[in-house]
C-alpha positions as CSV (number, residue, x, y, z in Angstrom):
1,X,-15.6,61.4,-138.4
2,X,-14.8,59.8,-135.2
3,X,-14.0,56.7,-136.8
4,X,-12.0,57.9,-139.2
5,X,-9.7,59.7,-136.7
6,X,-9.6,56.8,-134.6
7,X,-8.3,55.2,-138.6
8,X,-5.4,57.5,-138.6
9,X,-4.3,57.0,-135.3
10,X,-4.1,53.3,-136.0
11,X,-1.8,53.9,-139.2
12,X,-4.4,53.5,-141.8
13,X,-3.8,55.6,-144.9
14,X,-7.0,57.8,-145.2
15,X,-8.3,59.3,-148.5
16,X,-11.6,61.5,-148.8
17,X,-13.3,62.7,-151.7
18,X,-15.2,65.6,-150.0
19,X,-18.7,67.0,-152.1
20,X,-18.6,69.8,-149.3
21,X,-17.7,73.4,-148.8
22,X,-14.2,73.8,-149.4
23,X,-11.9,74.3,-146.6
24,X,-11.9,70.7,-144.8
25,X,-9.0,69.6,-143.2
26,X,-8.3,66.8,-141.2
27,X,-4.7,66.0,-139.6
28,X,-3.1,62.7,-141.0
29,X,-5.8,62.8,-143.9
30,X,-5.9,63.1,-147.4
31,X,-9.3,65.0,-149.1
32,X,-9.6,66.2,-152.5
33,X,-12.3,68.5,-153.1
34,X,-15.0,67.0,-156.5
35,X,-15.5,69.5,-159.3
36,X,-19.0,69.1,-158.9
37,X,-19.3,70.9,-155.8
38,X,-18.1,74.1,-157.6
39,X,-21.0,73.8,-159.9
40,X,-18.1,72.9,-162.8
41,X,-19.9,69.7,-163.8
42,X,-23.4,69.6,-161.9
43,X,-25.5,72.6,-161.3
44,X,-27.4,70.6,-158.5
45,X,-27.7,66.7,-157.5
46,X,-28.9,65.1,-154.0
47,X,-27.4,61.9,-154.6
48,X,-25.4,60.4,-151.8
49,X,-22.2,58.4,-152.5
50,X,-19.8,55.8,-150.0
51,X,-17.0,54.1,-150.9
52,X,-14.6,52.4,-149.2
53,X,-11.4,50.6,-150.1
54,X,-9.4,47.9,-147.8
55,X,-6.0,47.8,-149.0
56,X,-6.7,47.7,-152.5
57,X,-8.3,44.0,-152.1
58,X,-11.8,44.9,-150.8
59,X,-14.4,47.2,-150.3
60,X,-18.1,48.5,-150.7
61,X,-19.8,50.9,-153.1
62,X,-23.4,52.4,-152.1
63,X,-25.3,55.0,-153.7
64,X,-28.3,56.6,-152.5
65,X,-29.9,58.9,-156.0
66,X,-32.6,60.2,-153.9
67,X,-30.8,60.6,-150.7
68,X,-32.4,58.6,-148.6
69,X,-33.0,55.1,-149.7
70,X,-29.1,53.0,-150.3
71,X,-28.1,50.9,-152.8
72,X,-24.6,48.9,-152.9
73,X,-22.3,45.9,-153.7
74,X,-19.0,44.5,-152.6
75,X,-16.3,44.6,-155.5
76,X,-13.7,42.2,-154.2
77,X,-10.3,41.6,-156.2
78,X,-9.5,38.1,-156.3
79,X,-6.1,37.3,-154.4
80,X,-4.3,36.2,-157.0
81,X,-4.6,39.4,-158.8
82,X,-1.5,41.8,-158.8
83,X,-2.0,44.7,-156.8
């Protein structure tokens, strides 16, 4: 999470949803543990999921259902939309 560190030092407002073992913490950083990881809604998945947001405008989506091979797009809001 090098990056993401390097993020927060710059002053960019940085929000995980963590599918790990409870207990991550990461100064200047906001993570919120998914139900699913406490079994509460999936008993067992290998899916892997990315998403990133820029400042509510833009960002990237990629989902990988067997783990290993990616599959993504680019939602963009248009500019003139209100924020």
């Amino acid at each position: 999470m090098p990056a993401l560190r390097e993020a927060v030092r710059r002053g960019v407002d940085v929000i995980l949803l963590d599918f790990g073992a409870a207990g991550r913490e990461e100064q200047g950083m906001r993570i919120f543990r998914h139900a699913s990881t406490d079994r509460a809604i999936y008993r067992h998945h290998q899916a892997r999921h990315l998403a990133l947001v820029a400042d509510s405008l833009e960002g990237v989506t990629a989902v990988a259902v067997d783990g290993e091979e990616w599959e993504g797009s680019e939602p963009r809001t248009p500019p003139s939309s209100p924020r």
